[in-house]
C-alpha positions as CSV (number, residue, x, y, z in Angstrom):
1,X,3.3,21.6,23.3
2,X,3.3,21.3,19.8
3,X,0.6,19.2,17.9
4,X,3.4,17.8,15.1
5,X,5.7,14.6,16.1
6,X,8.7,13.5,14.1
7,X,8.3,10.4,12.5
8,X,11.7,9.1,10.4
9,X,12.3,12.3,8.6
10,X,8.6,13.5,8.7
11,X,6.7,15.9,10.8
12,X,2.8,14.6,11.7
13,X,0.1,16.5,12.6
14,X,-1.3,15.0,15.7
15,X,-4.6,15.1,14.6
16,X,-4.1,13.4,11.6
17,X,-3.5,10.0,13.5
18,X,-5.9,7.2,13.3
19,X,-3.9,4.5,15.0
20,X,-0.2,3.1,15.7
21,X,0.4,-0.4,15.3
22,X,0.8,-2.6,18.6
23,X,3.0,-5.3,16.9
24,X,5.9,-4.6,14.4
25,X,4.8,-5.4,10.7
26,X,5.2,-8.9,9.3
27,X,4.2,-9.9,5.8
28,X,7.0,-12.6,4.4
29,X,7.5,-11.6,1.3
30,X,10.8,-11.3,0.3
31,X,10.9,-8.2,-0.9
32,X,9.7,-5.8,1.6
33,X,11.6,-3.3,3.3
34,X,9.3,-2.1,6.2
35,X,9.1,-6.0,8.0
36,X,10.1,-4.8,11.6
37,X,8.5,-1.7,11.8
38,X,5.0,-0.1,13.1
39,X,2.6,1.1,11.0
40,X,0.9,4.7,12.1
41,X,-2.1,4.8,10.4
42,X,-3.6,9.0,9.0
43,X,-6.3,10.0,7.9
44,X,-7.2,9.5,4.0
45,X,-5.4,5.8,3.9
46,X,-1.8,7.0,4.3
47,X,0.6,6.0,6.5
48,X,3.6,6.5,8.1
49,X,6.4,3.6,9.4
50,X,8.1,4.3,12.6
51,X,10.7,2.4,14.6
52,X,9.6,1.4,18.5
53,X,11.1,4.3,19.8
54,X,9.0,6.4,17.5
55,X,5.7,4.8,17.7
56,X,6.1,5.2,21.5
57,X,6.7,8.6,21.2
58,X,4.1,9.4,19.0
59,X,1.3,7.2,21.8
60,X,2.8,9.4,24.6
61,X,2.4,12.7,22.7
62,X,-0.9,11.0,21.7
63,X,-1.7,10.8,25.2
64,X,-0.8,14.7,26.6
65,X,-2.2,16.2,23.9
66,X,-5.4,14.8,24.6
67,X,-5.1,15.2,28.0
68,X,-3.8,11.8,29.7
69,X,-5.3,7.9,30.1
70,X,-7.7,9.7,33.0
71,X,-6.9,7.9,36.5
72,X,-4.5,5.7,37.9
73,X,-5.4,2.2,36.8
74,X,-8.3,2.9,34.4
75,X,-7.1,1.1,31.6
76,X,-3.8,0.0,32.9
77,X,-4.0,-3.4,31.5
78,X,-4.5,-2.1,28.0
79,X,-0.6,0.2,28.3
């Protein structure tokens, strides 16, 4: 398995993710391009934006590169 997911046109290091954003980002102002999409938070303050598709992709790689949620309904509620 590889430790680097493609996010837009990027390649991340696994284990420079922080977080990924549950809801899509929503600020109002006119203006900004990246309403709609997800936030993956790195290391060091930066970021990366990612569609659905890819912020799901990036929680599942999350997921079996750490080695899975642990047992069936653990935290069920929470994915």
């Amino acid at each position: 398995m590889s430790i680097l997911c493609q996010v837009d046109d990027k390649f991340v290091p696994l284990y420079r993710v922080i977080w990924a954003a549950a809801t899509p980002h929503f600020c109002g102002e006119e203006d900004c391009t990246r309403e709609g999409s997800y936030e993956i938070r790195l290391e060091q303050g930066e970021s990366v934006w990612a569609s659905a598709a890819e912020r799901d992709r990036m929680c599942k790689q999350l997921e079996r590169w750490q080695g899975g949620l642990g047992s069936v309904g653990e935290d069920d509620e929470n994915w």
